[in-house]
N, C-alpha and C positions, 0 to 999 in steps of 0.2 A: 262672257263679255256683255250681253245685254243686259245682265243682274249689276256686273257693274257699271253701268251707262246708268241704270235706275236710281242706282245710290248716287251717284253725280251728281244726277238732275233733282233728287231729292233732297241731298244735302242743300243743294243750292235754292231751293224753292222755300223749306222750311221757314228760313230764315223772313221771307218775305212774307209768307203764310202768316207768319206769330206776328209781324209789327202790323198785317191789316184787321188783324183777330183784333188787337191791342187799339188802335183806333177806332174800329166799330164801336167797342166796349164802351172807350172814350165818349162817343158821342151818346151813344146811352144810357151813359151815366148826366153825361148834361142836359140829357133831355128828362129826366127823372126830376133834377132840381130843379127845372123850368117848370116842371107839371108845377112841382109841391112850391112853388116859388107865387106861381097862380092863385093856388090853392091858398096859402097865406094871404096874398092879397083879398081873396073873393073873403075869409074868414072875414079880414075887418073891415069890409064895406059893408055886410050883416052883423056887424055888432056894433052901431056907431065908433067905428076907426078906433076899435081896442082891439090890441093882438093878442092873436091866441096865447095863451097861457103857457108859460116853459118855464118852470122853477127845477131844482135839485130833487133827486127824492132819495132819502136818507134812510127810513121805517118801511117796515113792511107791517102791516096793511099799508096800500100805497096813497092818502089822502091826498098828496101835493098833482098826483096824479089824472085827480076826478075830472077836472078840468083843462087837461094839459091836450097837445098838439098831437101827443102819441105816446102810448103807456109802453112799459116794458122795459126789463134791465136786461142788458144782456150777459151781465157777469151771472146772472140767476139762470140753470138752466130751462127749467122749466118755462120764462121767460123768452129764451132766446130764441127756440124754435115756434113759440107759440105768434101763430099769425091773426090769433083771435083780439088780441093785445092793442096789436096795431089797426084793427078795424074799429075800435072805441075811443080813437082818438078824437081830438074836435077837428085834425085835416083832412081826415077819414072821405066825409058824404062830400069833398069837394075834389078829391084824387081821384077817390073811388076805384083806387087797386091799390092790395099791399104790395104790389111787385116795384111800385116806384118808392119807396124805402127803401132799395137794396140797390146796390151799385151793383153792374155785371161784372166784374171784374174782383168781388170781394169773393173769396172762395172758403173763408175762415169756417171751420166748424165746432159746435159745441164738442165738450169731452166724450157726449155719448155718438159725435157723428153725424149730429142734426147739421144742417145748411142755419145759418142764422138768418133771421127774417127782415133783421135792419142793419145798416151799413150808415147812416146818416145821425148827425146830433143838433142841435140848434145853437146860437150865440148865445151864450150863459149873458151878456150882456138885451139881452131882449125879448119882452115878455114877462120880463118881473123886474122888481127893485132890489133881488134879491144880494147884486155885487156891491149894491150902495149901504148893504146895512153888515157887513158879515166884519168888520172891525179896521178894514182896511186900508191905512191911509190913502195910498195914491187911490182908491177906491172913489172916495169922495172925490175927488179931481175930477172924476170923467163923469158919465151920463149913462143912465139904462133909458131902456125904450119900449112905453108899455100901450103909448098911442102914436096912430099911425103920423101925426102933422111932427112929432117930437124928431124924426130922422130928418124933419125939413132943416135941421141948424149944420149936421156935416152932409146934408146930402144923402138921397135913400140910396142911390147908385156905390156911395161909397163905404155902405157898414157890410159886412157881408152877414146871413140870414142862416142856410143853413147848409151843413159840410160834411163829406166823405169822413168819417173819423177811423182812424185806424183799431183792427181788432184786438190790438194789442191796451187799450184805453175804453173801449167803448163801452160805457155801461147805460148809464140811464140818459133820458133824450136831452139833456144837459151839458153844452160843451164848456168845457171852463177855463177861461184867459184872463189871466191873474196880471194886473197892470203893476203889481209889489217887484216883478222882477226874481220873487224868491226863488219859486218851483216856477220855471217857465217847461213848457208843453206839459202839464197835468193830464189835461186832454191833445192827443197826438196827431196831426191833419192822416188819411188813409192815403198816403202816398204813392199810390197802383197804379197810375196812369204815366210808367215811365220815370217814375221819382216825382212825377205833381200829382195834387190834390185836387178836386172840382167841388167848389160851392157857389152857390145863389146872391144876390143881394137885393137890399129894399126895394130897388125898382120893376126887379123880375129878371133881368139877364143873370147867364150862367156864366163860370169861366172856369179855368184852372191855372193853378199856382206853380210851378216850380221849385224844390226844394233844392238850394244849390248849395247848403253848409252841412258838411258832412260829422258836424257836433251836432248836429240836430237830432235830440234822441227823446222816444218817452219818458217825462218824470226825469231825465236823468242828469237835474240839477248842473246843467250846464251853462256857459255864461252868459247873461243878458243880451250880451249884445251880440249875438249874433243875429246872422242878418235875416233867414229865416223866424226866426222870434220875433223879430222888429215888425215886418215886414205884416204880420199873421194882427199882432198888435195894435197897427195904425190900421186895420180895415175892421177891426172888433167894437171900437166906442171913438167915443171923442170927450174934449174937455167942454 
């Protein structure tokens, strides 16, 4: 009788155990982007209000990298557990732990079983020109952001900086939001927090997102308009 009284009350607790485990997580994953949201800021007030460096990296040797916010691919293994990567970033001496990289709540591991060391990508729209030159029409339409007064025309509060990306996407520290409509989610939000995502924006607040369209899938060429795509879209750039 009391074994079963045990299970009762443990079935019954479980439940509420996993959604404050789930919160906790939540909040330490937004307190992560808040450091690195800091950290971003503090970078361009020490380099006359040019932001750290975020291009694509394509080659290995990693050149795009030398100068970038945080090295490291995580499709490469060697890469994804290495925390050595992420301490020669340029956000690196202003974090000053790799542990806020990593959302708590990301559990994904390499093929040999490593913990992977990052969980976060940056707005492919900021930090290089790089969405302005790649052939793009609607490309040209919008704006990249490579000094800090440039997020003064939509507002720093409303581009978002940097995002939970999901491990099924996440490679190099490059998130990419393709304004063509063609391949919508290339790069996937890490949807862990309950079905929403948490990222940063130009001003330094965190938040999280909601995913509520159940088309919403990696890469997987689904329709434009749906409302998560839009949604992901009108906080990435502006015209």
């Amino acid at each position: 009788m009391v074994i079963a009284i045990i299970g009762i009350l443990a079935a019954l607790l479980l439940p509420a155990l996993s959604s404050a485990q789930g919160k906790g997580q939540r909040i330490s994953c937004i307190s992560h982007l808040k450091q690195l949201g800091a950290a971003w800021q503090m970078y361009a007030a020490d380099n006359s209000a040019t932001l750290v460096v975020n291009a694509p990296t394509v080659t290995r040797p990693l050149p795009a990298q030398t100068n970038a916010w945080v090295a490291g691919n995580m499709k490469i293994e060697t890469d994804a557990a290495d925390t050595g990567l992420v301490r020669t970033g340029k956000l690196f001496p202003y974090a000053s732990s790799a542990a806020v990289l990593k959302c708590p709540s990301d559990h994904s591991l390499t093929s040999k079983g490593d913990p992977r060391v990052r969980s976060y990508a940056m707005n492919g729209w900021v930090g290089s020109r790089y969405m302005e030159t790649t052939g793009e029409a609607a490309a040209k339409q919008n704006r990249t952001y490579v000094k800090e007064h440039e997020l003064a025309v939509p507002g720093a509060a409303s581009i978002w900086i940097i995002m939970d990306e999901s491990e099924t996407t996440i490679d190099d520290a490059y998130f990419t939001v393709s304004m063509d409509n063609v391949r919508p989610f290339i790069s996937f939000p890490g949807a862990r927090h309950s079905g929403a995502y948490a990222l940063n924006f130009g001003d330094g607040h965190a938040a999280v997102v909601k995913m509520r369209d159940n088309a919403s899938k990696p890469d997987g060429g689904i329709a434009a308009a749906t409302l998560d795509w839009q949604v992901l879209k009108d906080m990435t750039t502006s015209r």
